[in-house]
C-alpha positions as CSV (number, residue, x, y, z in Angstrom):
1,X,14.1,-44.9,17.7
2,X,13.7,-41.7,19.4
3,X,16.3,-38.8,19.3
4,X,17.6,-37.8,22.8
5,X,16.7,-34.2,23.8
6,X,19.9,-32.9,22.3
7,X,19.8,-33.9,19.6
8,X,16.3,-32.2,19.0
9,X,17.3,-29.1,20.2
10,X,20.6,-29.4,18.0
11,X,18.1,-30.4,15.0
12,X,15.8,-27.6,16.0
13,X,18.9,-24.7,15.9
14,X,19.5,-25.9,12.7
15,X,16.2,-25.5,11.6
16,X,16.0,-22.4,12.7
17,X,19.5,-21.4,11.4
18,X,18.4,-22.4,7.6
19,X,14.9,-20.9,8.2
20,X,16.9,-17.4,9.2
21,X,19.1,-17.6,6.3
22,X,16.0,-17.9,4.1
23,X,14.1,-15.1,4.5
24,X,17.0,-12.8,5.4
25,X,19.0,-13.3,2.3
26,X,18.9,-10.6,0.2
27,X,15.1,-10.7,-0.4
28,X,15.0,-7.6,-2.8
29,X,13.9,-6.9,-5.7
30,X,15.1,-4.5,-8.6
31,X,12.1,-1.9,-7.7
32,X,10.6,-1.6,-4.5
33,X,6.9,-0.5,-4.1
34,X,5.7,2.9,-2.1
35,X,2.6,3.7,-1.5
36,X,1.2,6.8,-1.8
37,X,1.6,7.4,2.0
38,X,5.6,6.6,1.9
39,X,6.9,8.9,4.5
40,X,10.3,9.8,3.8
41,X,13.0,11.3,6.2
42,X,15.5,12.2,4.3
43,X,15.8,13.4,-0.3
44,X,14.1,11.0,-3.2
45,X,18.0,11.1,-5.4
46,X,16.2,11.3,-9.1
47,X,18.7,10.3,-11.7
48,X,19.7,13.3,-13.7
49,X,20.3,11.7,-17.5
50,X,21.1,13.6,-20.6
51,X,18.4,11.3,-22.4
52,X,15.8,9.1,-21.4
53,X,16.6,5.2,-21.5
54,X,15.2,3.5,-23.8
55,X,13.7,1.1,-21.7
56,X,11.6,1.5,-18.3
57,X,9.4,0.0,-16.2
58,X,5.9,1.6,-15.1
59,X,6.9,4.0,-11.8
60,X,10.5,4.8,-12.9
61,X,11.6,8.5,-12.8
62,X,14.5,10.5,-14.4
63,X,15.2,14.1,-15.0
64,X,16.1,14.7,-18.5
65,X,17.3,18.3,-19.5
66,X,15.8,19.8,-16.2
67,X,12.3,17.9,-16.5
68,X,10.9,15.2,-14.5
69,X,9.9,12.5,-16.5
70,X,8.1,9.1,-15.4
71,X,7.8,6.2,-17.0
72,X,4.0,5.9,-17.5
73,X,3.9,2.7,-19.6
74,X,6.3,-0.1,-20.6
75,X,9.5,2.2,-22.4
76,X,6.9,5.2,-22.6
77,X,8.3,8.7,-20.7
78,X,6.1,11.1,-19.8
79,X,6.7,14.6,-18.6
80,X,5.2,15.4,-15.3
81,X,3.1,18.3,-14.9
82,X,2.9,21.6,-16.8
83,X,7.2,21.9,-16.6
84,X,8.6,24.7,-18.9
């Protein structure tokens, strides 16, 4: 038996609503990825720690007693650059 019109359109709204809610609901992760052309408008805030975590993942950065450090391998920080 064929739905009336309305009810399609009703059926459609809340297909539409649940589709919506789907890819709009907090679709983050716990790193996002730049690229190397990230253009940013505004600081990078690098956490300033008094000693590196013991865990990381590959891209993370922290400044530990004045250094930059990045985590170059899983829980392995590297210094960047010739820092003194």
């Amino acid at each position: 038996m064929p739905q009336s019109l309305q009810e399609q359109v009703d059926q459609l709204r809340r297909d539409l609503f649940d589709l919506n809610a789907e890819v709009y609901a907090n679709n983050f992760t716990a790193s996002q990825d730049f690229n190397k052309y990230s253009t940013f408008t505004s600081r990078l805030r690098v956490p300033n720690l008094a000693a590196t975590p013991a865990t990381c993942e590959v891209g993370e950065v922290c400044c530990v007693s004045g250094k930059l450090r990045v985590c170059s391998a899983a829980n392995t920080w590297t210094i960047v650059g010739t820092q003194t």
